[in-house]
C-alpha positions in Angstrom: 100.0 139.4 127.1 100.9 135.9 126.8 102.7 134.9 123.5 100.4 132.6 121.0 101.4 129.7 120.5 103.0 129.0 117.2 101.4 127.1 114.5 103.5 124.5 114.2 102.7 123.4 117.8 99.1 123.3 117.0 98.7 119.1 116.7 95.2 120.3 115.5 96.2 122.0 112.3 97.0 120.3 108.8 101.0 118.9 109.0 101.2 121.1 105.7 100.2 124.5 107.6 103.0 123.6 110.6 105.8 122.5 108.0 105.2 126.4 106.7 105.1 127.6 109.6 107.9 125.8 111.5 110.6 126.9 108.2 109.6 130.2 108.0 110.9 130.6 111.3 114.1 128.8 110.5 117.8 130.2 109.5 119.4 128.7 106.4 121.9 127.5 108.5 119.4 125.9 110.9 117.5 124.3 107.8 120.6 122.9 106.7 121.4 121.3 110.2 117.9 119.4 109.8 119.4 117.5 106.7 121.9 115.5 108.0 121.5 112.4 110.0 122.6 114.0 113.2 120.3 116.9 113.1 121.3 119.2 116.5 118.8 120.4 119.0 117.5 124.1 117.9 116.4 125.0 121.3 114.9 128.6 120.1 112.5 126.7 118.3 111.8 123.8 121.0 113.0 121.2 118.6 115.3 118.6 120.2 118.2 116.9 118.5 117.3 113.9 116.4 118.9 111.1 114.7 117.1 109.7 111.4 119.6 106.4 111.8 117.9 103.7 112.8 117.6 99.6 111.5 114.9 96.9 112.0 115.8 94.3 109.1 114.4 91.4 111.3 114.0 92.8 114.5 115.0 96.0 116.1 118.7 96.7 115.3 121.8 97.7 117.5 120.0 99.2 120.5 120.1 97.0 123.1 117.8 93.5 123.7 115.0 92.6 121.4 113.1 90.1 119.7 115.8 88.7 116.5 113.4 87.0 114.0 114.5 84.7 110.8 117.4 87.2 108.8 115.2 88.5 105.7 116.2 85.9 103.4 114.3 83.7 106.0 111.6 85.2 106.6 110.9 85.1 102.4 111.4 81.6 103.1 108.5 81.1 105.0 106.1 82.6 102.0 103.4 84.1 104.2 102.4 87.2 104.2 100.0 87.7 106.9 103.1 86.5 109.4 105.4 88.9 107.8 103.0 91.8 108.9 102.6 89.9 111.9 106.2 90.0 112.9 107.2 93.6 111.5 103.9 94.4 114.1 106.1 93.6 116.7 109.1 95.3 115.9 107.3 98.8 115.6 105.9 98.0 118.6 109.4 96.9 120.2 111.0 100.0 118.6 108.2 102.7 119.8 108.5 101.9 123.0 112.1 101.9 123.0 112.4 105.3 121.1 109.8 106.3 123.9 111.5 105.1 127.2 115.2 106.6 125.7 113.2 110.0 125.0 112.4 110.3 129.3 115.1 109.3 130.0 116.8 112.2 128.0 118.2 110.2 124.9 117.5 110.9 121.2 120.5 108.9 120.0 121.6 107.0 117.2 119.3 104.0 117.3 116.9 105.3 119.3 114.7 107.5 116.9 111.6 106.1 114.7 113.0 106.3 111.0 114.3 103.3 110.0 116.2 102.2 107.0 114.7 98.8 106.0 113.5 97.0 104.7 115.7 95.8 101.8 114.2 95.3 99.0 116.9 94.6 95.9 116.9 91.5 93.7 119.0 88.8 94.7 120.3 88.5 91.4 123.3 86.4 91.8 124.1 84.5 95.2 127.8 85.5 95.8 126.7 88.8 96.8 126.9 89.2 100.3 123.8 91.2 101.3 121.3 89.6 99.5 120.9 87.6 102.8 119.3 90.9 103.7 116.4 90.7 100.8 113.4 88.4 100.1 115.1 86.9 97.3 115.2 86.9 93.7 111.5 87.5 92.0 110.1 90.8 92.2 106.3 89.5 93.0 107.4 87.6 96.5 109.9 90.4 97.0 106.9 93.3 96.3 104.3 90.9 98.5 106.5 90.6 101.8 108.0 94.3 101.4 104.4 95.6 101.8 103.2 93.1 104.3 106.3 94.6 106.6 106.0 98.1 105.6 102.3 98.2 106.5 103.2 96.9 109.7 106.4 98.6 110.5 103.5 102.2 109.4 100.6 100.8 111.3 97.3 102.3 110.1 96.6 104.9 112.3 94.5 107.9 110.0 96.8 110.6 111.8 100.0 109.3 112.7 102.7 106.7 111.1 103.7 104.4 113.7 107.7 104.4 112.4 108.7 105.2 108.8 109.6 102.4 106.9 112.5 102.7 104.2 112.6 100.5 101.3 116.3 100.1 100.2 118.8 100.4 98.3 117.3 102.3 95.2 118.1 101.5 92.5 119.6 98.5 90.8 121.8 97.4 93.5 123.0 94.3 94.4 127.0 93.9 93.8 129.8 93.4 94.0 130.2 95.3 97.1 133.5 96.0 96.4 132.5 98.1 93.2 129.5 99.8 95.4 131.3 103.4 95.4 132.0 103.8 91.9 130.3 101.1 90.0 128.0 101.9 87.2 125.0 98.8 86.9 124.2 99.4 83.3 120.8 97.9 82.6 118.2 97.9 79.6 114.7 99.7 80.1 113.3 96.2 79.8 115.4 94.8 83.0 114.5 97.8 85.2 110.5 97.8 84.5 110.5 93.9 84.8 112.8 93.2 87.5 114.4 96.0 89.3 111.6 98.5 90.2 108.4 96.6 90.7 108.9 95.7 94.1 109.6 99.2 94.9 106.9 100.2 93.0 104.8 98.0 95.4 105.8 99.8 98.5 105.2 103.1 97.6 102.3 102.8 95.7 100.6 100.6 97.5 102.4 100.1 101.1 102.8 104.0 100.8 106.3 103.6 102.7 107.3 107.4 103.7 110.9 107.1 102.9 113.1 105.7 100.3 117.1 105.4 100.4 119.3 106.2 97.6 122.1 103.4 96.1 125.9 104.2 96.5 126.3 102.9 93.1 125.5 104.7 89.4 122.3 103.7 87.2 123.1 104.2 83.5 125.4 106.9 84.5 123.6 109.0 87.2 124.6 108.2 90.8 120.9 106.9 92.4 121.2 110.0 94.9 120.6 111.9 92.2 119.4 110.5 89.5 116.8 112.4 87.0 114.8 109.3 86.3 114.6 107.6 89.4 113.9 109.9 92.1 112.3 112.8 89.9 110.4 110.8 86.9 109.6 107.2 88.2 109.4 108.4 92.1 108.0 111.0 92.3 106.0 112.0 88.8 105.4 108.6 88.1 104.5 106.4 91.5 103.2 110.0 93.4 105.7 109.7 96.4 104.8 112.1 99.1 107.7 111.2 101.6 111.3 111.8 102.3 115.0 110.5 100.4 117.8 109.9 102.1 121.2 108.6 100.9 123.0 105.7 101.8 126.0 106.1 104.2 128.7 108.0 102.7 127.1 108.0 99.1 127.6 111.7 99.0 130.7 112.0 99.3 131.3 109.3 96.8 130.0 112.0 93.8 133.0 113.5 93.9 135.2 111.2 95.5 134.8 108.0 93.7 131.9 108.5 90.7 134.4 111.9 89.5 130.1 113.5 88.7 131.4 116.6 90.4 134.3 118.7 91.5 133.6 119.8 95.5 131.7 118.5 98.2 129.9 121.6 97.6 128.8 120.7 94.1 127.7 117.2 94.8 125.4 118.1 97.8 123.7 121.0 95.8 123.8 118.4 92.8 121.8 115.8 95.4 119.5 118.3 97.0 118.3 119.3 92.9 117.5 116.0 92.2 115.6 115.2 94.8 117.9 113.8 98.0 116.0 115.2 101.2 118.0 113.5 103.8 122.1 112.7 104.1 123.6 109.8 105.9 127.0 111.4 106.1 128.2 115.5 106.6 128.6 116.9 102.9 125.3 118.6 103.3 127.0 120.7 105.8 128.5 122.9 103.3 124.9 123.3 101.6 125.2 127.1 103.0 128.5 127.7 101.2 126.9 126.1 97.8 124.1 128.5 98.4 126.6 131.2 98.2 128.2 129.9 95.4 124.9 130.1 93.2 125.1 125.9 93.0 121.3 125.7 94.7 118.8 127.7 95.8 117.7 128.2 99.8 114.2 127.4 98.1 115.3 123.9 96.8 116.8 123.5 100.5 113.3 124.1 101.9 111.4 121.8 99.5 114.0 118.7 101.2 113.7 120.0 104.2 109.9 120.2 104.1 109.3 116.9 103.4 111.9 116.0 107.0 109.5 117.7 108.8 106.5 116.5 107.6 107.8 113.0 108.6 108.7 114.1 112.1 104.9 115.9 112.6 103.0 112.7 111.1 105.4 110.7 113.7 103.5 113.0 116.2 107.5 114.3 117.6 106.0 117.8 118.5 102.7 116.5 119.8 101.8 115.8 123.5 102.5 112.0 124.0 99.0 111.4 125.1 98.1 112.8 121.4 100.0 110.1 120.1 98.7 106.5 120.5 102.1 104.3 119.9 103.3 106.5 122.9 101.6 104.0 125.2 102.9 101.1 124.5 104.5 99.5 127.5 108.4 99.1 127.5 107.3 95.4 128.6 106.3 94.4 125.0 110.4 94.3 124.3 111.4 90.9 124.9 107.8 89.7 125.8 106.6 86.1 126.1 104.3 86.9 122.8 106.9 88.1 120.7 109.2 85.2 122.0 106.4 82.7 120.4 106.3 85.0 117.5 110.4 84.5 116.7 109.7 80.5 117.2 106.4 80.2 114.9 108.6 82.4 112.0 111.6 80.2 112.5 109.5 77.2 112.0 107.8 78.3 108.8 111.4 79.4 107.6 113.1 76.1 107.6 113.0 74.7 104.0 113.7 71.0 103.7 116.0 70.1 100.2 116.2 66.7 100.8 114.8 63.3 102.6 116.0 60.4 101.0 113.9 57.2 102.1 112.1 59.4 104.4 114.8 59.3 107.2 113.0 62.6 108.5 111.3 62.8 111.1 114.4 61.2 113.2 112.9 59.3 116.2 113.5 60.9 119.2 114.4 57.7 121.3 117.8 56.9 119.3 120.5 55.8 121.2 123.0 58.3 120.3 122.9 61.6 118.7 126.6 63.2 117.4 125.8 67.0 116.9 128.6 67.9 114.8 130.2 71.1 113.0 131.1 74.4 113.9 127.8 76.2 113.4 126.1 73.8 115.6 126.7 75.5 118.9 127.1 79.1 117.6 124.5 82.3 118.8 126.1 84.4 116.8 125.4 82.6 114.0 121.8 82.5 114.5 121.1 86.2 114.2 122.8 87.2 110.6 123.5 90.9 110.3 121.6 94.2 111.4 120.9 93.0 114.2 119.8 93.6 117.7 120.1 90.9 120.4 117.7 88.7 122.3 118.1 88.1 126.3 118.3 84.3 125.4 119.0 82.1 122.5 118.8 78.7 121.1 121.4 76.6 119.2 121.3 74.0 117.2 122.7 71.6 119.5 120.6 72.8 122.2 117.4 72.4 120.3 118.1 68.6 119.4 118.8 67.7 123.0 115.9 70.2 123.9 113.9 67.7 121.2 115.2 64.0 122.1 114.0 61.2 124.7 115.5 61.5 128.2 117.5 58.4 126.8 118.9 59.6 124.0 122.9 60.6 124.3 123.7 63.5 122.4 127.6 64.1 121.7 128.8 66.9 120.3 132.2 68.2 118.5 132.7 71.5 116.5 135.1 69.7 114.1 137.0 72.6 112.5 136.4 76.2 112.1 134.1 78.0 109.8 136.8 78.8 106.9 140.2 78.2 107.9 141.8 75.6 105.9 145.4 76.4 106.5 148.1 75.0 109.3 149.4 77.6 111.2 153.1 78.1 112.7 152.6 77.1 115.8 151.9 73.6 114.4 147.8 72.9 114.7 146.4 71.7 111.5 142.7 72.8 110.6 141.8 69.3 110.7 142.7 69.0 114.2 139.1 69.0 115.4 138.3 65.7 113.3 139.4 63.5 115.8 136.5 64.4 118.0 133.8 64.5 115.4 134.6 61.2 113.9 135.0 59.5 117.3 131.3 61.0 118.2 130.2 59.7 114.7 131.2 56.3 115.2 129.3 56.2 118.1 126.2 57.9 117.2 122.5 56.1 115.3 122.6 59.4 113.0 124.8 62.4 112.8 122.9 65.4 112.2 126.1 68.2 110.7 125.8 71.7 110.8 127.7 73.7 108.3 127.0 77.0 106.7 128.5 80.6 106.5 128.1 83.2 109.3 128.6 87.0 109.1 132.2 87.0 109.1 132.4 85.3 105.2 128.9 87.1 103.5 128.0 90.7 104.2 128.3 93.8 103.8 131.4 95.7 102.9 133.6 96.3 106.1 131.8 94.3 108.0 132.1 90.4 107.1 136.1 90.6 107.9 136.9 87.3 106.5 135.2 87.1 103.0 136.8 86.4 100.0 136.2 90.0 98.7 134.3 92.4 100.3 131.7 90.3 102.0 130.9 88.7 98.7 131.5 85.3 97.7 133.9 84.2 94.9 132.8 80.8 95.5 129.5 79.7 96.4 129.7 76.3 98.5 130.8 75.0 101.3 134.0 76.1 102.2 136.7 73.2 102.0 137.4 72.7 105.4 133.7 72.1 106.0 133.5 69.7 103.1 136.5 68.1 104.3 134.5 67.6 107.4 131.5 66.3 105.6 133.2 63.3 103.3 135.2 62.2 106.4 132.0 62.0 108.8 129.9 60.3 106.0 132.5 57.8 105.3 131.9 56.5 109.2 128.7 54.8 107.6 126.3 56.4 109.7 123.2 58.6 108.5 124.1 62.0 108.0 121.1 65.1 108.5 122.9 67.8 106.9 121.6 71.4 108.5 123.2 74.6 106.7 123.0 77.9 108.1 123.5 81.2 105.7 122.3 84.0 103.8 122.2 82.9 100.3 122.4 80.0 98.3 124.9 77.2 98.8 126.0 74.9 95.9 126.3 71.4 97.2 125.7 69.0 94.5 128.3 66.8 96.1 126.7 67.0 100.3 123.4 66.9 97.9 124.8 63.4 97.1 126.1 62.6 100.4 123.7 63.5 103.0 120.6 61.7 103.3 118.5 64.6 104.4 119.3 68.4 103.9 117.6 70.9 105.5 118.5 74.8 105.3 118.4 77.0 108.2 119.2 80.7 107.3 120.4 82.4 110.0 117.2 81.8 111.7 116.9 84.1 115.0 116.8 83.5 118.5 114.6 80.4 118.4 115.8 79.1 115.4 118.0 76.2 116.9 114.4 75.1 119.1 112.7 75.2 115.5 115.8 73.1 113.8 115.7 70.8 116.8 111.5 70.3 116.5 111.6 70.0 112.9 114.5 66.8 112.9 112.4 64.9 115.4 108.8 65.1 114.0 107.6 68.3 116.0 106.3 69.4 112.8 106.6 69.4 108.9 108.9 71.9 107.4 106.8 74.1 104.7 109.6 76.9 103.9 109.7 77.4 100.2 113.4 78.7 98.3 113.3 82.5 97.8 115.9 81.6 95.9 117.6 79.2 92.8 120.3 77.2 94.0 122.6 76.5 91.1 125.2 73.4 91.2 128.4 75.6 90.8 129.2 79.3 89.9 129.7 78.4 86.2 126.3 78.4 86.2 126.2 81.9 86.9 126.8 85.1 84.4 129.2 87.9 85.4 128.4 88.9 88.7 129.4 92.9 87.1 126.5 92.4 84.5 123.1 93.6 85.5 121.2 92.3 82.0 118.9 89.6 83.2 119.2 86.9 80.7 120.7 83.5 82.2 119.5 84.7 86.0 117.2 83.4 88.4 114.5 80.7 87.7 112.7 83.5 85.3 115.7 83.4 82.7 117.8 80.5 84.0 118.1 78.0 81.0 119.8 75.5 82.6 118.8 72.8 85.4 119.8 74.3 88.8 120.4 72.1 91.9 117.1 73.4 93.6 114.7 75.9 91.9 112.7 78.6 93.1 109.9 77.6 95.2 111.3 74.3 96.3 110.9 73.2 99.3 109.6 69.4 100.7 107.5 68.3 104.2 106.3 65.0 105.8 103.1 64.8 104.3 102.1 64.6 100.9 99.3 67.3 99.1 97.5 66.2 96.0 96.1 69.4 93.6 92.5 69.0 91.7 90.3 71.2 90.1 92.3 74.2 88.5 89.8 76.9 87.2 89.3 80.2 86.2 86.2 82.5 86.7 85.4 83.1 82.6 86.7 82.3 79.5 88.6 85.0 77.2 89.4 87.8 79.4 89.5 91.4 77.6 93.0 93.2 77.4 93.1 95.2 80.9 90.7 92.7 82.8 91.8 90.8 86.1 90.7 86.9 86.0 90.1 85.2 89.2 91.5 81.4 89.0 91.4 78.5 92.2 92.3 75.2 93.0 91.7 72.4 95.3 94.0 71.3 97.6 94.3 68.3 99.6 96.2 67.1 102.5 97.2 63.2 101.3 99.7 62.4 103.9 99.3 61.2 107.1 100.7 64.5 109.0 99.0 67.8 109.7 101.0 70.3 107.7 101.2 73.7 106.2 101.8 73.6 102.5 102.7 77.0 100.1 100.1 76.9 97.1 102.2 78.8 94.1 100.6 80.2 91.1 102.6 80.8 88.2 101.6 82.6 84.8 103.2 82.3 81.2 102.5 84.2 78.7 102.7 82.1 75.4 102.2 84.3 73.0 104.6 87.5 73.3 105.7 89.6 70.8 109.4 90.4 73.0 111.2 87.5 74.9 109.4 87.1 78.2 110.2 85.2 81.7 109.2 81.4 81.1 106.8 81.0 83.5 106.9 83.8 87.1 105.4 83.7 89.8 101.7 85.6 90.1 100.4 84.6 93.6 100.9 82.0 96.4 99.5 81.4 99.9 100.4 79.5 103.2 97.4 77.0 104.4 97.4 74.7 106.8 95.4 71.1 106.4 95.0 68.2 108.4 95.3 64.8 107.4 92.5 64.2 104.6 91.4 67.9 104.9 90.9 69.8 101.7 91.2 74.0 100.8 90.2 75.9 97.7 92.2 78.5 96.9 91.9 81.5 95.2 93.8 83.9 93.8 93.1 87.2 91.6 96.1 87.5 88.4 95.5 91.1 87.8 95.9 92.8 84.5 99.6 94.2 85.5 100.5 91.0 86.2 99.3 90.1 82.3 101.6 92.5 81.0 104.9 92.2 79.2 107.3 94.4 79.2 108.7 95.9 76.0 112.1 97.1 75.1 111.3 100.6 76.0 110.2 99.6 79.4 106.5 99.8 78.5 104.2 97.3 80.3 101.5 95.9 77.7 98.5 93.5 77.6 98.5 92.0 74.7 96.0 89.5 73.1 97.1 86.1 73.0 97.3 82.8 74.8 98.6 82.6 78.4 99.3 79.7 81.0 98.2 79.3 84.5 99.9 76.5 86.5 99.0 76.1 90.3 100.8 73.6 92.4 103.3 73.2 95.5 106.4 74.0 93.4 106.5 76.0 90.1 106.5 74.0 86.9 109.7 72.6 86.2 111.0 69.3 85.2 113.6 69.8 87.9 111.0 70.3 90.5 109.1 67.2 89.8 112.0 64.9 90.2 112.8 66.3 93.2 109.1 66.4 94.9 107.5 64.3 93.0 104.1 66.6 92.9 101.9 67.6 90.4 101.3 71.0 89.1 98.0 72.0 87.5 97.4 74.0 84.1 95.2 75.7 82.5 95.4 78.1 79.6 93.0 81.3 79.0 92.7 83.8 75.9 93.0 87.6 76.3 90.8 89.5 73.2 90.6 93.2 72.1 93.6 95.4 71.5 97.1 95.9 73.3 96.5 98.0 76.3 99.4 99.8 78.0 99.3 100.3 81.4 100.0 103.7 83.5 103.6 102.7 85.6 
């Protein structure tokens, strides 16, 4: 008689029922095999080996040709959400049928599995660290908005199956310096962390419903975040009702012992992370879970609660299920790299783009100049283009080959790198880092307009170990140009001719002097494959930038508090007292928009209530162009100190010239609240501030765009209300 066929085989049974079946079957040392990236093949049981390492910040990471969108930082910049879903759509679908075509051909590799560890979604809370190009910038409510829009479509929304797991990182409070990240302890009020540090989180497992979170290397208020009490048991779990998986960052383990001094042995800090909640290690101390078994440190029960939760993730990706049982299973390998997705990268880079300046309206340049000098050394870079995590398209467009893609047949286009990225020294063998000038300012002399591209790559911001020739770590100790490059600039601009200034990077440059210089400005990011095509389009009148700052820009670093100090107060545009050199937000076009009509659907709204508010707005210019309508809300009269104004909703239109929009937006009750020094949020009754417009409403933004922001003020009545977390 045939043997039945076990339970957890059974793709018509509950995922619950096969998870208990599937570990009752198991060895602790099997279990325990399942908990580390590189989980083994356990061929007794039919499951094959399985690595949970994978990365999609902007595209499908390290495995080979893909689609490389805008770096995340870029794609913030384009402040629409329904491309943001559009574009992480096209990554799962890249990345299933990758993991798919690697699986028959008898791979299940690092970077070929369907659990991947993005997006991220800390606070850029001061620009010199070097990941935060990897965020959507500083305010938790943009942050929260694009984090679910690419969650939901990394998941899909199949009833029965999650198209990949989606992994909102690095929890929590964590953002710098990266050369503390091992041992570092971000201190922070229970104010800071319900205002700023968890909401976006919150966002994307309560209401994204992401299936994974990863763990911080560093300490919060003394715990280590792979295992800490109140983040991954109370607020997680208890509080927001997660249902998925934890994993650690790389290496974070080992740092309990090694670095934080929490615990004595690798075997007490694994049994210390599996107790509070760490399902998943990205590194090899959970090896020696059998041995802390033995030693009484954790219980082979604890290890099946973790593990339980694995498996449950690898049956809801339908892994033990026939493939024709599992929809994403068809999708063609031809979708990598297609024509659509191609578009896709192009469109994003376009609404990335954020123009800071256009002095006399020198942009659009014409594309029948004479001469065009292309100048700088991140003009003709790819590498440049795709920031880091990355995977790597089968073609790619510089900057200088987008402006000669974009100018008359006519039109000469020179071209000179003019000095390297960073190196401002003379070497030994007698070349001088000026040596490249020569060229640049002959091509200068020559050219109509001089469009410059400067900027950081990947070598000067990142991530620890990896950008080789930062200041410190990957993080910036200064936070503009680096000399060499604004050498570069002054000499070019003192040839007379009009300089275009185009910076690539991850994070916020302070260029108050190039601000002076350069008659136009327009930042980049590190904008993907198509982002030179975009750059190139965008100079020459193809169409009107619309990005929006994700970010403040401040004029210098003295602006800036201790990049060691977590507390809030003096950061970003919520806080920031002083005038920066761009706000939050910012971001101008080739047409003109003209706001009317600000109102809200009733009069005093009840403690707990939503109000629904809109506004007109109308295309006044003479170009078709997409504009970003911001909302901001200010609460007037607080009982605790409370962000000046924040944001509270915004949306990407498109109008004609003369063409008008209303639009709406709901300010929820959540949104109302304060929070208190206990970390409470609260309605309270008072007076609050609506103010709808194309920046938010700052002096510092009007003399820069020259726009009008609408206000209107509304009353909430009845009692304080506090709202569940």
């Amino acid at each position: 008689m045939a043997e039945e066929k076990p339970k957890y085989l059974d793709p018509d049974l509950p995922v619950e029922d096969r998870v208990q079946d599937l570990l009752g079957r198991m060895t602790l040392e099997e279990k325990v095999s399942q908990m580390v990236y590189q989980a083994p093949a356990i061929p007794r049981l039919g499951i094959p080996e399985y690595n949970w390492w994978n990365e999609c910040l902007h595209g499908v990471g390290r495995m080979g040709i893909a689609t490389v969108f805008p770096q995340a930082i870029g794609l913030a910049a384009t402040f629409d959400t329904k491309l943001m879903h559009r574009v992480a759509t096209a990554i799962s679908d890249e990345a299933r049928a990758k993991h798919h075509e690697a699986a028959r051909q008898g791979y299940r590799r690092q970077y070929q599995g369907l659990t991947y560890w993005s997006p991220n979604v800390n606070i850029f809370r001061d620009p010199r660290w070097g990941r935060g190009q990897e965020t959507y910038g500083e305010d938790p409510y943009l942050t929260g908005r694009m984090g679910v829009a690419f969650i939901r479509g990394l998941q899909g929304d199949d009833p029965k199956y999650l198209k990949l797991v989606a992994t909102p990182k690095h929890f929590a409070v964590h953002s710098g310096p990266e050369a503390l990240r091992h041992h570092f302890d971000a201190r922070v009020s229970p104010k800071d962390l319900r205002e700023t540090y968890l909401p976006a989180f919150r966002d994307c497992v309560v209401e994204a419903k992401a299936y994974s979170v990863m763990g911080a290397y560093n300490r919060t208020n003394g715990e280590a975040c792979c295992a800490h009490t109140q983040l991954l048991q109370r607020i997680l779990r208890e509080e927001w009702g997660f249902q998925g998986f934890v994993v650690s960052d790389c290496g974070a383990i080992v740092d309990f012992h090694a670095h934080h001094t929490l615990t004595a042995t690798p075997e007490h800090s694994a049994a210390l992370a599996v107790r509070k909640g760490c399902d998943l290690e990205c590194g090899i101390v959970y090896r020696g879970l059998p041995q802390a078994v033995e030693q009484g440190l954790v219980g082979e029960k604890e290890i099946d609660v973790c593990l339980s939760r694995l498996l449950a993730a690898r049956f809801r990706l339908g892994m033990f299920d026939p493939e024709e049982r599992v929809p994403f299973a068809r999708i063609p390998y031809e979708v990598v790299d297609c024509g659509e997705h191609r578009k896709l990268a192009l469109k994003t880079a376009r609404e990335s783009l954020v123009l800071l300046k256009n002095a006399d309206g020198i942009l659009p340049l014409r594309r029948d100049l004479g001469c065009v000098a292309v100048i700088g050394p991140n003009a003709d870079d790819r590498q440049v283009l795709y920031g880091n995590y990355n995977g790597f398209p089968s073609s790619a467009t510089t900057v200088l080959e987008g402006v000669r893609r974009s100018v008359s047949p006519s039109t000469r286009v020179l071209y000179a790198k003019g000095c390297d990225p960073i190196k401002n020294e003379d070497n030994v063998w007698g070349e001088k880092a000026d040596d490249g000038f020569a060229e640049a300012l002959s091509a200068a002399q020559r050219a109509d307009a001089v469009v410059l591209v400067l900027g950081l790559n990947n070598q000067i911001e990142g991530e620890e170990g990896s950008a080789d020739k930062s200041q410190w770590h990957g993080d910036r100790i200064q936070i503009g140009l680096p000399r060499i490059q604004r050498r570069l600039l002054d000499a070019v601009a003192a040839k007379g001719k009009p300089v275009v200034l185009v910076l690539l990077s991850g994070s916020a440059l302070a260029i108050p002097e190039a601000h002076e210089t350069a008659a136009a400005v327009l930042l980049a990011w590190y904008p993907g494959q198509a982002g030179g095509e975009a750059v190139g389009e965008a100079l020459f009148g193809g169409f009107s930038p619309a990005g929006r700052l994700p970010v403040t820009i401040v004029r210098s670093v003295e602006q800036l508090p201790p990049f060691v100090d977590y507390a809030m107060e003096g950061r970003t545009y919520r806080y920031m007292r002083e005038a920066p050199l761009y706000p939050f937000g910012y971001g101008l076009g080739y047409s003109s928009f003209d706001y009317s009509g600000l109102r809200l659907d009733r009069g005093p709204v009840e403690a707990g209530a939503d109000i629904e508010a809109g506004v007109t707005v109308r295309n006044s210019g003479g170009m078709a162009s997409d504009e970003v309508v911001e909302l901001y809300l200010s609460d007037l009269e607080a009982s605790v100190p409370v962000p000046r104004w924040q944001l509270a909703g915004f949306r990407r239109i498109r109008l004609a010239p003369g063409e008008s929009m209303t639009v709406a937006f709901t300010v929820t009750a959540r949104q109302m609240a304060l929070v208190d020094e206990a970390g409470r949020h609260v309605v309270e009754p008072g007076r609050f501030r609506l103010h709808a417009g194309g920046r938010q409403p700052d002096g510092r933004s009007a003399e820069l765009a020259g726009t009008r922001v609408l206000s209107a003020d509304f009353e909430v009545t009845g009692k304080p209300v506090t709202l569940p977390y």
